[in-house]
N, C-alpha and C positions, 0 to 999 in steps of 0.2 A: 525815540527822540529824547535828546537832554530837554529835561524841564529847570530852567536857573533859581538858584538859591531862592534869591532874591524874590522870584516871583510867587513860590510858595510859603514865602514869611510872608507876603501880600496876602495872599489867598486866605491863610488861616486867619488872618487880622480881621479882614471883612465877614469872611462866617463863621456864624455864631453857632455852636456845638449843640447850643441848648433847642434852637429854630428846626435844626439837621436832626436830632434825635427824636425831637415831639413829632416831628411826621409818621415816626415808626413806635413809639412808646408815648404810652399815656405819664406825663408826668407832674408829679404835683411836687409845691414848693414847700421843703424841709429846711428850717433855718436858713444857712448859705446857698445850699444848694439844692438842686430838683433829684425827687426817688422816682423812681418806676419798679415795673416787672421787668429785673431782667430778659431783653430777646434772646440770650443766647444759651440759658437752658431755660427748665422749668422751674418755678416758685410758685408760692404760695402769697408769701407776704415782700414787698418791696425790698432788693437790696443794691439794687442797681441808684449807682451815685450821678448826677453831673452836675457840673463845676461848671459855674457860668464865668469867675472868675479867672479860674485857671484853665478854661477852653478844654477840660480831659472831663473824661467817663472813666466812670470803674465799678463793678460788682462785688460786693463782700460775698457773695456766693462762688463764683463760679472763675475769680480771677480776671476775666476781660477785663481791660481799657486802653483807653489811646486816645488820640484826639479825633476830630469829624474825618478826615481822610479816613483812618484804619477804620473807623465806625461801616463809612462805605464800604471798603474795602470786607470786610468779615460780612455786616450784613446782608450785602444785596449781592456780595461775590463781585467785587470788579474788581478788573484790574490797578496798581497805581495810577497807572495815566487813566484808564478811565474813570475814575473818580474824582482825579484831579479838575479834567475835563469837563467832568457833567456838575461840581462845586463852581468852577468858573463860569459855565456858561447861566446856573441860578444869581449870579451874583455879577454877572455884565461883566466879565473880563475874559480875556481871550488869551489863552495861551501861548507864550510866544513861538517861533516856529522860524527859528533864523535859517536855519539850514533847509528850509523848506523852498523848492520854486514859487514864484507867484503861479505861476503855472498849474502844478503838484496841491497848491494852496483852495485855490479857486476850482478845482477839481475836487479836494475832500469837502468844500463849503456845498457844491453842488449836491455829492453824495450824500451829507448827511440831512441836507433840503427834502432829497427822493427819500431816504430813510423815514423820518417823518411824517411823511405826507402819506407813505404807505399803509401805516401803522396807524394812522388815521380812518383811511379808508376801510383796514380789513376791520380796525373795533367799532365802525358804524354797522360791517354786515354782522359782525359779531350780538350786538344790540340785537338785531332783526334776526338773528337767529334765536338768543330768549322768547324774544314776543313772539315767535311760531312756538317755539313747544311749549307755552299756554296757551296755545288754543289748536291743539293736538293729542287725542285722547289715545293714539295709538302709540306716539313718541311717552308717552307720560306713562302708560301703561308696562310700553318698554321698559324704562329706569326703575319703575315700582319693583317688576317683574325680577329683576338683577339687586334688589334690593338696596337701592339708594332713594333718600331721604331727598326731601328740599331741598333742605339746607345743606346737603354735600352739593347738590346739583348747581345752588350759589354757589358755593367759595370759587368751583372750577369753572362754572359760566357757562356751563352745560346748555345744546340751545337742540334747534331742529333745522334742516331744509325743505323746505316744503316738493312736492311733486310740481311737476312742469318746469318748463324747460326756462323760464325767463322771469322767474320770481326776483329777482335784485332790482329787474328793473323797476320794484314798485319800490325798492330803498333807496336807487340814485338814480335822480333825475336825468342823467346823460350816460343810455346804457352803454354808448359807443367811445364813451370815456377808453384813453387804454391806457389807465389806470389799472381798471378793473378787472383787464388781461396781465399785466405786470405784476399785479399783487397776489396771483390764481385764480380769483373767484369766477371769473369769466373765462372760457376756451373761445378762440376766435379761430374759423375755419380755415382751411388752407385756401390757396388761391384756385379758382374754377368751383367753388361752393356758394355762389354770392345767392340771395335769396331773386325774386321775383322783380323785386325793386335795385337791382342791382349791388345790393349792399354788402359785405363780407356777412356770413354765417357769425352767427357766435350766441353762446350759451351756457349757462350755468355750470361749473364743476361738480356742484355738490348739489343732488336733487333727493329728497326722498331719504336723508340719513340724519341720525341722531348725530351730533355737534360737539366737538373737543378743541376749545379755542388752545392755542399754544401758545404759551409766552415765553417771552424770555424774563432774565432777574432784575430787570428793572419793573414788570408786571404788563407791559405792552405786547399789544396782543400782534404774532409775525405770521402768524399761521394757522392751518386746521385741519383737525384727522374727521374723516365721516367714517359712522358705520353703518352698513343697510340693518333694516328693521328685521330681515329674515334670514335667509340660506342665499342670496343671489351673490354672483359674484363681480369685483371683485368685493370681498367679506367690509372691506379697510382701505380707503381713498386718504390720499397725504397731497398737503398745498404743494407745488413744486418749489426747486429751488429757485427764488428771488434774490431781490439785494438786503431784503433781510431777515431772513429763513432759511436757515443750511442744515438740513438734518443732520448731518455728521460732524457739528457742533452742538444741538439746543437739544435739550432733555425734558421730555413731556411731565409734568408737575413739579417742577424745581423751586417755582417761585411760588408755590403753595406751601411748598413743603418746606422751607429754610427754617421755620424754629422748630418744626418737628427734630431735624436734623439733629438738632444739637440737643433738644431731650431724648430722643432715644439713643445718641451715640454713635448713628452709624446712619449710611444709604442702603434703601433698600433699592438694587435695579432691578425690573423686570420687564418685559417683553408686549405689555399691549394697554393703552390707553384704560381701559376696564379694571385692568388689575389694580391700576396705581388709585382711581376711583375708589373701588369697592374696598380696596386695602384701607385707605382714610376711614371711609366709614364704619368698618371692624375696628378702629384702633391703630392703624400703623399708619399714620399721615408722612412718614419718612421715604414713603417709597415714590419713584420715580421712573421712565420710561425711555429706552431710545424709539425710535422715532419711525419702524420699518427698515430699521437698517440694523449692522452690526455695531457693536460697541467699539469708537474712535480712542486715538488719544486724548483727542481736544472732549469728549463725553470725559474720561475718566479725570484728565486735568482740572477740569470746571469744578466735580464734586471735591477735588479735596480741596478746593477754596471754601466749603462750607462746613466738612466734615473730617476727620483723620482716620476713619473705616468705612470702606466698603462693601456688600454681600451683595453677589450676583447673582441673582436665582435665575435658572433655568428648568427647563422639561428634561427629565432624565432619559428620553431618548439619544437616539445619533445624531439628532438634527440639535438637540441642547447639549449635548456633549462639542459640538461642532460649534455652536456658539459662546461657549467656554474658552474655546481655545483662542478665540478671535481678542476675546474680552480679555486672558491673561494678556497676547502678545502686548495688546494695550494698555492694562496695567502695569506691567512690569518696570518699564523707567521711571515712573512713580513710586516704586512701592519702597521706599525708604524706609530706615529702622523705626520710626515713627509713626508709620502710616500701617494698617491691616487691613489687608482684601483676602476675602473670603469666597466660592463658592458654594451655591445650594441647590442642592438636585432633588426637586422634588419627585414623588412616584409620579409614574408614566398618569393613571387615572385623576391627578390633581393639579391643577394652576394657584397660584396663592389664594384667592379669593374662594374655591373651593374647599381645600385644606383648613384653611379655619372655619370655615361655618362647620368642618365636620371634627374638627376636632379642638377648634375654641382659642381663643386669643392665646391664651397659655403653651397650650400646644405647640403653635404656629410657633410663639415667641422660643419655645424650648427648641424647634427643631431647625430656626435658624442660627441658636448658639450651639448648633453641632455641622454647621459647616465646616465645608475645608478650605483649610487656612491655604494662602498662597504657595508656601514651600511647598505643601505636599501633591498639589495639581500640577506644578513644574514638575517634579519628580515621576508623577503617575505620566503623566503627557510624552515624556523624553523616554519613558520605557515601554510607552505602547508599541505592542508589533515587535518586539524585543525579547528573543528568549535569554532568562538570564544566566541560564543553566550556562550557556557556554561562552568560549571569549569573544566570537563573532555576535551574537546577543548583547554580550556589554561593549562592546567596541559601538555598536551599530546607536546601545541608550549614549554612551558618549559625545557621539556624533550628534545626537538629537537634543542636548542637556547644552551643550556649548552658543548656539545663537541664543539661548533664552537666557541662559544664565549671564549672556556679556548685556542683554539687555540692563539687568541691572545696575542700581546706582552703588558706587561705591560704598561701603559699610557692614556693621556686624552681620546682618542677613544674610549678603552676597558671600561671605568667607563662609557661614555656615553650611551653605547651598555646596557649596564647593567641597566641602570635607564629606556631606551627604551624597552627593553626586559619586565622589569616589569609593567613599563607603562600598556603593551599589556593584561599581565595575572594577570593584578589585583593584582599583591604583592607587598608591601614596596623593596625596591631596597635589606635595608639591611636584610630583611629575606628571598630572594630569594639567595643572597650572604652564609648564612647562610647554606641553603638546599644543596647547589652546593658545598661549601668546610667547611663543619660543625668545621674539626679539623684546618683550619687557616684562618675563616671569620676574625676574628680581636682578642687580644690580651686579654688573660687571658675569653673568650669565649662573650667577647663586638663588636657585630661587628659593635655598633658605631664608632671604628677606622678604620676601612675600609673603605667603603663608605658612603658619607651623604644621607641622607632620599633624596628620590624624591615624595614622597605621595604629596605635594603640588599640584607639577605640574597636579596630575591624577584626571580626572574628580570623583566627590563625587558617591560612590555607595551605594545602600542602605543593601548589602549582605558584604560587607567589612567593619569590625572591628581592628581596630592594638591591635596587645597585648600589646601595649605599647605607651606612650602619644608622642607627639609630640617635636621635640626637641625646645626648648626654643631659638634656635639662638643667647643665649649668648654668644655659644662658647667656653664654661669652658671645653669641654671634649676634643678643640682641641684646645692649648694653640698656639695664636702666638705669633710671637717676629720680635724684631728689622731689619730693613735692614743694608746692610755692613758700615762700616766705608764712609766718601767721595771719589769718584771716582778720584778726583786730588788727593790725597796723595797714588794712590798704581798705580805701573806699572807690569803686569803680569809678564813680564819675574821675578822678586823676589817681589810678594805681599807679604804683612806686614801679625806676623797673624793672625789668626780667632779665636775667641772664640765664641762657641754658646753659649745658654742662658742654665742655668741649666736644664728648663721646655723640652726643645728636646730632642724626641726618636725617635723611633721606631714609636710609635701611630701618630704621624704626615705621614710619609709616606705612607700609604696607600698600600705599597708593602710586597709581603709573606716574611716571617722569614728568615732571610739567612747571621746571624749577627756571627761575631766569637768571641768566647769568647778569649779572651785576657785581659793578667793583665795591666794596663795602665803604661805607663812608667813617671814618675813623677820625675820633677826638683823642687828645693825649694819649698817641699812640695803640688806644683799643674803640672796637666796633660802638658807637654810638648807641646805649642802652635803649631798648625798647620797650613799653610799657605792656600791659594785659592784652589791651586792646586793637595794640601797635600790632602784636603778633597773630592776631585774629585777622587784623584789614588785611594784611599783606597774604592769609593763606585766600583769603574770597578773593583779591584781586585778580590771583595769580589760577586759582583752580575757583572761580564762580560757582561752576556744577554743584560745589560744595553746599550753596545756600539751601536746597532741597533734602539736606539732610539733616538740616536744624528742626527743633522743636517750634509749634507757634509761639512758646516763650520765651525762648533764644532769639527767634525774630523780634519779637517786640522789644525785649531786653537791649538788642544791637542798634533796633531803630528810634528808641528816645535817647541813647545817651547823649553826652553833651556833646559841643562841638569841639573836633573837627573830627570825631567818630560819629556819631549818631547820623549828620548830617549827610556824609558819603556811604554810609549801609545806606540810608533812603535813595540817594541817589544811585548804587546799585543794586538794586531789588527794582526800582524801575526802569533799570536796563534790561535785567534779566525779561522781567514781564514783558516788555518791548521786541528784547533782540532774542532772548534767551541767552546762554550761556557763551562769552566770547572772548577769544586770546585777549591777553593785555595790549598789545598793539590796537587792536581797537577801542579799548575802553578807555587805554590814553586819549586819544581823540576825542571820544568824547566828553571825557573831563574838560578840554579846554573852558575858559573862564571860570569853573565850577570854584566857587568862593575858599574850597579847601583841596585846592589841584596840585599847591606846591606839598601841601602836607601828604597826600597820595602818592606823588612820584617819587619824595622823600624816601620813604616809607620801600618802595619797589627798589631803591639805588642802594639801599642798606640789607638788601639781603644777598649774606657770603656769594664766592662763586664757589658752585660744583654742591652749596646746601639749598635745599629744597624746605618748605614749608613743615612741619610735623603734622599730621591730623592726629596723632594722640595727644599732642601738645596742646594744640587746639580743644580739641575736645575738655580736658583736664581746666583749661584755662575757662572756659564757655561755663562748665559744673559749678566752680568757684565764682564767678560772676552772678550765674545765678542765687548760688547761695547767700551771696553777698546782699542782690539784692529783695528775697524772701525776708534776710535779716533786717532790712532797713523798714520796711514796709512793717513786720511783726512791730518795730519799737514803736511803729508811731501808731499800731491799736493798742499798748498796753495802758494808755489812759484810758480807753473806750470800753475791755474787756469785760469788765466789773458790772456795767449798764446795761450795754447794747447785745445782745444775741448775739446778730448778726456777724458784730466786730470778734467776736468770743469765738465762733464757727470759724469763722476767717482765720485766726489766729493760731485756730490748731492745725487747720488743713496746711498752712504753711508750716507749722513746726514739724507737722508728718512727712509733709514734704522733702523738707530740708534733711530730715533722717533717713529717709528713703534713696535721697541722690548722694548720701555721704558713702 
């Protein structure tokens, strides 16, 4: 759904950044404004800023800020809309929903009534499941035994079910609620099971097991794993799917785990409620669980809303090797140049929780920074069962290399992937490119515009001939050009504008056809000049997908500039979240009324016919911006350096920075 301008200048007027933030950080009043610990790594001492004046947060540490939306958004992992949503609903406003039926309306008011109400219900059994394992000396016994603390057994809410068949009903007075069927806690029997008194059968799910409340990232409890106290089977009982519990969305310790996340750097996934437990209590609070099931996309999408690495551990058996495979196919349209996913194959005799206690936090921590990084499990995976001795061998990894590798999102990675892939089976990158997308290897049927040769790099074979000579390295079939104007004469919020060089198209990007024909809009006789920003909106408009390949401070950077930029990145970044990625034909649509709709369509009618977007241009432009705005930020700590630490740390990490991306 489009959310209107206008109603999100309301929204942020009414709430206050500082009310939003003190629910999740302790903060106290520093002249102007409120410090806290930052949540989004670790500190020691307060560097985390908000501004009650100017409604933003920001860290001298760690770089975050933004206003109460992206606060939600980063901290608790929602969506835009959902955040949007759940700011309105604390502050009595209701999102508008013109495109919605009364119908469609009244049906989501319902759902989210049941929603509620469920969540309600399962965190009353959740209660009553604490107060049984205090007064269970074999449950407590159990947790001692596996070496967990009290105080881990709090933070995850760790509880018990008692034996017999009808225990809830000492927690809700109306066992025949079916509620208490809908939510899982109760089975109710089939028809022809009615008890004595006529009545339907029904009885507890969970009897007789230690207690794993599940929540989701707002901390509401949707669900519950049990595990029996012995060898009985089966070992691991899960809430069924509800209206709101979807195992193959919600990941067991997530909402524990969020600042862990971001002090260690990375998610840990692993395979069973216990682990992610016992992990906390060694020291790795970052770890997290699917749910009985295998690794989704909606599991790997969720983490990198917290994190930009993830490590997969597994049992180095067939049976962990088998769920490796599952968890690449799922990572892979994620796995942006940005983003690292890692697998870890532990020995066959150890689970995480074992491996450290035997071989010590250190250990553990050394032997997950020697996983395997994504490329090389693609690689090993498309060559299993593959001999590569011969051409039927590498034609066969080929064949196997091709779905995984289209999975990917377009960028440096994917073109690596691709020179490695051929490496292995003997082909020039670009006639392997060629066999895999015959109709858009490159432009007018050259797929020297796609990607460059790697035969270089491939050891000389005496069975490999190219059909075609070697590229000269002159470089004439990929013209380059100029860098921008000087960085002191433009300031993003209104850069000066851009002209690219006639020689730019399409053939410089590297990326598939996805250009809109449009007649150019022309002033005294040439193309209407477009600014930095102009030529950034116009590649998201037209190729979306793109936004996934941004930095989180590319993101931020696109999402405060001024208007009539910053405002339409917000409004499509909560399209994507909504719709996902979609032709400009719909995203016109849904522009309609959007306060800066003439400046959008503008913007799409001004690009040449037959030229396409640049992503290196892009890119190049995105570098400069950010440097730009590292720079702006550095000037205004150089009064502060001298005093403040904090500002002083701040000030180099930007200026390493800015060296770094130069």
């Amino acid at each position: 759904m489009a959310i209107p301008q206008s109603f999100l200048q309301e929204l942020l007027a009414r709430a206050d950044v500082v009310d939003i933030v003190g629910r999740h950080v302790q903060l106290k009043k520093g002249g102007a404004n409120f410090m806290g610990l930052c949540p989004f790594h670790g500190e020691k001492s307060p560097s985390f800023s908000v501004s009650p004046s100017k409604q933003f947060y920001h860290c001298f540490g760690c770089g975050k800020n933004g206003n109460v939306i992206s606060f939600l958004m980063e901290h608790a992992g929602m969506s835009f809309i959902e955040a949007v949503k759940d700011l309105a609903q604390q502050y009595g406003l209701q999102v508008p929903e013109d495109d919605v039926s009364p119908q469609d309306r009244a049906k989501a008011a319902q759902m989210r009534e049941q929603q509620a109400t469920l969540t309600s219900v399962l965190e009353k059994a959740a209660m009553a499941y604490i107060k049984h394992l205090r007064g269970s000396e074999r449950a407590i016994e159990y947790f001692k035994g596996r070496g967990l603390s009290g105080e881990i057994a709090k933070t995850f809410g760790l509880g018990y079910a008692p034996e017999g068949w009808r225990s809830l009903a000492s927690v809700f007075p109306d066992y025949n609620d079916p509620l208490l069927v809908e939510s899982g806690l109760v089975i109710a029997g089939e028809a022809g099971e009615e008890n004595a008194a006529g009545e339907a059968k029904r009885y507890d799910r969970f009897r007789d097991r230690v207690m794993f409340p599940i929540r989701n990232v707002k901390g509401e409890c949707i669900g519950f794993g049990g595990r029996v106290l012995g060898d009985e089977k089966p070992k691991y009982l899960n809430s069924p799917e509800t209206p709101v519990f979807s195992k193959g969305r919600e990941l067991y310790g997530l909402f524990e785990a969020r600042t862990a996340l971001r002090e260690h750097g990375y998610a840990l996934v692993t395979e069973g409620y216990m682990d992610v437990v016992a992990l906390a209590q060694l020291g790795f609070a970052n770890a997290v669980a699917t749910l009985g099931t295998a690794c989704t996309a909606d599991h790997v999408q969720k983490l990198f809303r917290f994190t930009d690495s993830v490590v997969f551990s597994f049992d180095g058996d067939g049976a962990g090797r088998r769920a490796a495979r599952k968890a690449l196919d799922a990572a892979l349209p994620f796995a942006t140049d940005v983003r690292t996913v890692k697998f870890l194959f532990l020995p066959a005799e150890h689970d995480p929780d074992s491996y450290i206690r035997e071989h010590g936090k250190e250990g553990f921590a050394a032997y997950v920074s020697k996983a395997v990084p994504l490329s090389r499990f693609l690689l090993e995976a498309a060559a299993e069962g593959c001999d590569l001795d011969t051409a039927e061998g590498r034609a066969h990894m080929a064949s196997n290399a091709r779905p995984l590798w289209s999975l990917l999102p377009d960028g440096a990675l994917k073109r690596q992937l691709l020179a490695e892939i051929a490496d292995r089976v003997l082909i020039d990158s670009r006639e392997l490119l060629q066999l895999w997308q015959p109709a858009s290897a490159g432009h007018k049927g050259n797929p020297k515009n796609s990607y460059k040769n790697n035969s270089g790099k491939r050891p000389p074979n005496k069975d490999y001939k190219p059909d075609h000579p070697e590229d000269s390295g002159d470089g004439h079939d990929m013209p380059d050009y100029a860098g921008y104007p000087p960085e002191h004469e433009a300031d993003y919020a209104s850069s000066e504008p851009y002209f690219p060089p006639p020689a730019m198209s399409a053939q410089r990007s590297g990326r598939p056809s996805g250009g809109v024909n449009r007649a150019p809009r022309r002033i005294a006789g040439r193309i209407m000049p477009a600014s930095r920003e102009d030529r950034v909106l116009r590649l998201l408009l037209t190729e979306p997908q793109s936004w996934d390949q941004l930095s989180t401070e590319e993101h931020h950077l696109l999402l405060t500039l001024p208007a009539p930029h910053g405002p339409l990145f917000v409004w499509l970044e909560s399209q994507l979240h909504e719709h996902g990625p979609q032709p400009w034909a719909a995203l016109r649509e849904g522009l309609r009324e959007h306060p800066h709709e003439k400046h959008a369509i503008a913007q799409i009618a001004q690009i040449p016919e037959g030229i396409e977007c640049d992503w290196e241009e892009v890119r190049s432009i995105l570098d400069q911006l950010v440097r730009l705005e590292r720079q702006r930020e550095m000037d205004e700590l150089v009064p502060l350096v001298i005093k403040d630490p904090a500002a002083r740390q701040r000030y180099q990490e930007l200026l390493e920075a800015n060296l770094k991306r130069s």
